[in-house]
N, C-alpha and C positions, 0 to 999 in steps of 0.2 A: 515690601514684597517685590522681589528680584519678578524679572519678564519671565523665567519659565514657570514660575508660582500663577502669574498672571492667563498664564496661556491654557491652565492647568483648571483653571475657572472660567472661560470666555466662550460664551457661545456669538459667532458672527451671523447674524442673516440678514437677508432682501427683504425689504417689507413694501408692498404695493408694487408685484412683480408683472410684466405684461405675461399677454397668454400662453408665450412661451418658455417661462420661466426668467428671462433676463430681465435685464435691468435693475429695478427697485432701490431702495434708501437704504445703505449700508447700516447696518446695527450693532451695537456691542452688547451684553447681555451679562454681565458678572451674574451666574447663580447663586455661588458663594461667597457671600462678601466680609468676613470673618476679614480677611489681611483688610480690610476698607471699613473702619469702625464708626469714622465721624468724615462728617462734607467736607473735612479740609483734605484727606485723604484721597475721596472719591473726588473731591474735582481736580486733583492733580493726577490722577490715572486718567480721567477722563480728556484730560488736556493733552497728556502722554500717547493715547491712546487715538486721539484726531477724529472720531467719529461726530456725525453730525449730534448724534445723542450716546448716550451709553447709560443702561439701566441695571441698576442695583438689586438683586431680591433682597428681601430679606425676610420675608415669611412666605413659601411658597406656595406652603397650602393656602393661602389667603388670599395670594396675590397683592402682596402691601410692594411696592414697588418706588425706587426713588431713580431723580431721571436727571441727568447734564448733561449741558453741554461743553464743548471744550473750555466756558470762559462761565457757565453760571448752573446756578441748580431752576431746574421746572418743578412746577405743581401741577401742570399737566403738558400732554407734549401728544400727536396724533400717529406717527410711525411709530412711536418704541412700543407705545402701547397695544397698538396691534400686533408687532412682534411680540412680545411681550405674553401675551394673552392667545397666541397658538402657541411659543413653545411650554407655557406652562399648562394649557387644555383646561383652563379651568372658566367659570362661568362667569365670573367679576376677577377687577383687580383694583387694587385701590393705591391711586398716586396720592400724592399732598391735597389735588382739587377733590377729592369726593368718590365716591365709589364707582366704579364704571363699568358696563353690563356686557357683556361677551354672546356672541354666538358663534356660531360655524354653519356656514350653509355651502355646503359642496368644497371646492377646490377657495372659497371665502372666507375669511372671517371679519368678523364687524365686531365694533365698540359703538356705546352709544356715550353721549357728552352733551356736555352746555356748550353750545357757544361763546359766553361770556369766560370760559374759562380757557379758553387759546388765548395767547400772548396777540397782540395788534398785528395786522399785515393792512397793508395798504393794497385795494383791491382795484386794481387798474384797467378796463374794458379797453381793447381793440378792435377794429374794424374787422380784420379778415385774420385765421390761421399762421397766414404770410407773413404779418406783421410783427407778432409775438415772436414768430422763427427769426425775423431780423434783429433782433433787440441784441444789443453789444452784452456780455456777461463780465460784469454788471451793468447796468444801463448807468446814468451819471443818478445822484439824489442820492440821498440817507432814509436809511431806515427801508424795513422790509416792504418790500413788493414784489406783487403775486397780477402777473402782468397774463392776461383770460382772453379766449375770442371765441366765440363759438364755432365749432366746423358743421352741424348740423343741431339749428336750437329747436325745433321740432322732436329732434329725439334726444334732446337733453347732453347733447354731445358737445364738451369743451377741451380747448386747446390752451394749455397752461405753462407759465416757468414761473421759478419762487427765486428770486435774489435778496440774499440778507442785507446786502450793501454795507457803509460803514454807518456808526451810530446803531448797531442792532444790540441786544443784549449780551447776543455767544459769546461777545468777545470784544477787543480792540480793534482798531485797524491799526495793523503791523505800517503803510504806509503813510498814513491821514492823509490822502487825498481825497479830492471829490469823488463817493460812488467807490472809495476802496473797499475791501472784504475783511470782514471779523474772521480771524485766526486762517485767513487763506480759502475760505468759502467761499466762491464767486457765485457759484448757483446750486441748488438744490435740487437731487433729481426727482424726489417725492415728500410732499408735504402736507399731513391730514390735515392739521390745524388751520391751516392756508382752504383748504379743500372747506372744512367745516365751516367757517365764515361766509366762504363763497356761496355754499348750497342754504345757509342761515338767510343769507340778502338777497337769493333768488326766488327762496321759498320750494324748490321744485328737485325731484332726484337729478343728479347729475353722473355721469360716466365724462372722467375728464382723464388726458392724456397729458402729463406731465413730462419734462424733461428729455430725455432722447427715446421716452416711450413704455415710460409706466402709467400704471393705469390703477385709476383711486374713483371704488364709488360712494358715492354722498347720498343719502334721500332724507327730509325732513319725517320728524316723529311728532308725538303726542308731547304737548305738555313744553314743549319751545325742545326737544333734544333732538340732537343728529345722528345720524348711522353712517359712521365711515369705516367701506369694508375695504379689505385687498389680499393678493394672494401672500405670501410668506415662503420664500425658500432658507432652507439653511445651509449657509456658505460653508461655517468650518464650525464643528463641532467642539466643544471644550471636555479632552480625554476625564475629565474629572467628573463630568457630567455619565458618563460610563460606569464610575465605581459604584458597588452596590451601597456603601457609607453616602453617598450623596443621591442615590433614586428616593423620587416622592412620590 
C-alpha cells in the first residue's frame, strides 16, 4: 500500500493531553487494516510510519485491536489504548493481553489493566521536580526508565520523564552507545504503562505530569487493576474514516 492509501486509513491523535489541549503521545491508528493483513506488513508501516506505537483495528465493533512499535509488536501498550478506546466509543477493547474495560468521564477517559501486563520500566525516585527536569535525554544506562519526583505527595502530585534508552524492546540503537535510543526515541512525552507500574508500587491515585506537560492519571482498583485516564485530541483525521462504507 503506497502512502496516499496509507493516509487514506490513518487516524493521528494526542493521547494524555494537558488541560489545554497540547501536548500528549502522538498515535497512529489504522481503522482499516485490510492493505496490513499479517505482523510482518504492520510492523514495517509501523516502522515507516515512526510513531511511538501505531494501532491496528481490526474488529471495531469489538475493539480487538493489535499495537507496535516501530521495532516490535505489544500485547498491551497504555497510550494507544486509551487512544484507541475514545476514538472508537466503545466500552472494552481487547489487545493480545486480555480484555480491557473503558469508560468516559467528562473531558477523560480510562482503561482499566493488570499491571503485570505492561512491558518492564525501571522506576527511578528523585529528590525534588528540579532533578528529573535536569536529567540529560537520555540519561546514560540501558533499558527503560521512568525517572518520578513528587511536586506535591500529599495530593498525589508527580513529576515524571520515560526514556527507552538502548537495550529497550522498540527497537535497536541506530548508534550502540551508552544510553543511545531505539529507532531515534530519546524520550517519551506520555507513557500509561510507565504510569501503571508507578501508581501499582505506590498503591495511591496519582496525577502525574509527564514530559513538557501532559498529564496522565492513575488510581488503583479492586482486585490488583489500575485506571489510567487522559484527555484524547485528534490531530489529523483519516479522509476514509469519513466514507459511509467505513462508519461503525
Amino acid at each position: 500500500m503506497n502512502e496516499p492509501d496509507v493516509l487514506d486509513v490513518l487516524d493521528v491523535l494526542h493521547v494524555f493531553c494537558a488541560p489545554d489541549g497540547q501536548y500528549g503521545n502522538a498515535l497512529g491508528v489504522v481503522r482499516d487494516p485490510r492493505g496490513f493483513p499479517d505482523q510482518a506488513s504492520r510492523q514495517a508501516l509501523a516502522a515507516e510510519l515512526g510513531f511511538g506505537e501505531t494501532v491496528f483495528v481490526d474488529d471495531p465493533e469489538r475493539g480487538v485491536v493489535d499495537i507496535y512499535t516501530p521495532g516490535t509488536r505489544l500485547t498491551f501498550a497504555g497510550h494507544p489504548l486509551v487512544g484507541a478506546a475514545w476514538l472508537l466509543d466503545l466500552e472494552a477493547v481487547n489487545p493480545p493481553a486480555g480484555e480491557v474495560w473503558v469508560r468516559q468521564d467528562g473531558e477523560f477517559t480510562w482503561i482499566t489493566a493488570h499491571a503485570d501486563w505492561a512491558p518492564p520500566w525501571r522506576l527511578e525516585r528523585y529528590a525534588t521536580p528540579e532533578e528529573v527536569d535536569a536529567l540529560p535525554a537520555p540519561p546514560p544506562g540501558e533499558g527503560r526508565l521512568y525517572a518520578w519526583a513528587w511536586e506535591d505527595e500529599a495530593a498525589g502530585r508527580v513529576r515524571a520523564r520515560a526514556f527507552p534508552r538502548r537495550g529497550d524492546e522498540r527497537g535497536n540503537s541506530r548508534s550502540g552507545g551508552a544510553g543511545a535510543c531505539p529507532e531515534g526515541v530519546a524520550e517519551e512525552e506520555a507513557t500509561g504503562a510507565a504510569a501503571l507500574l508507578l501508581t501499582d508500587r505506590l498503591g495511591r491515585a496519582l496525577n502525574i505530569t509527564q514530559g513538557r506537560g501532559s498529564q496522565i492519571l492513575a488510581a488503583p482498583g479492586p482486585d490488583g487493576l489500575i485506571e489510567i485516564g487522559g484527555r484524547v485530541r485528534l490531530a489529523a483525521p483519516a479522509p476514509a474514516a469519513r466514507r459511509p462504507q467505513l462508519m461503525h
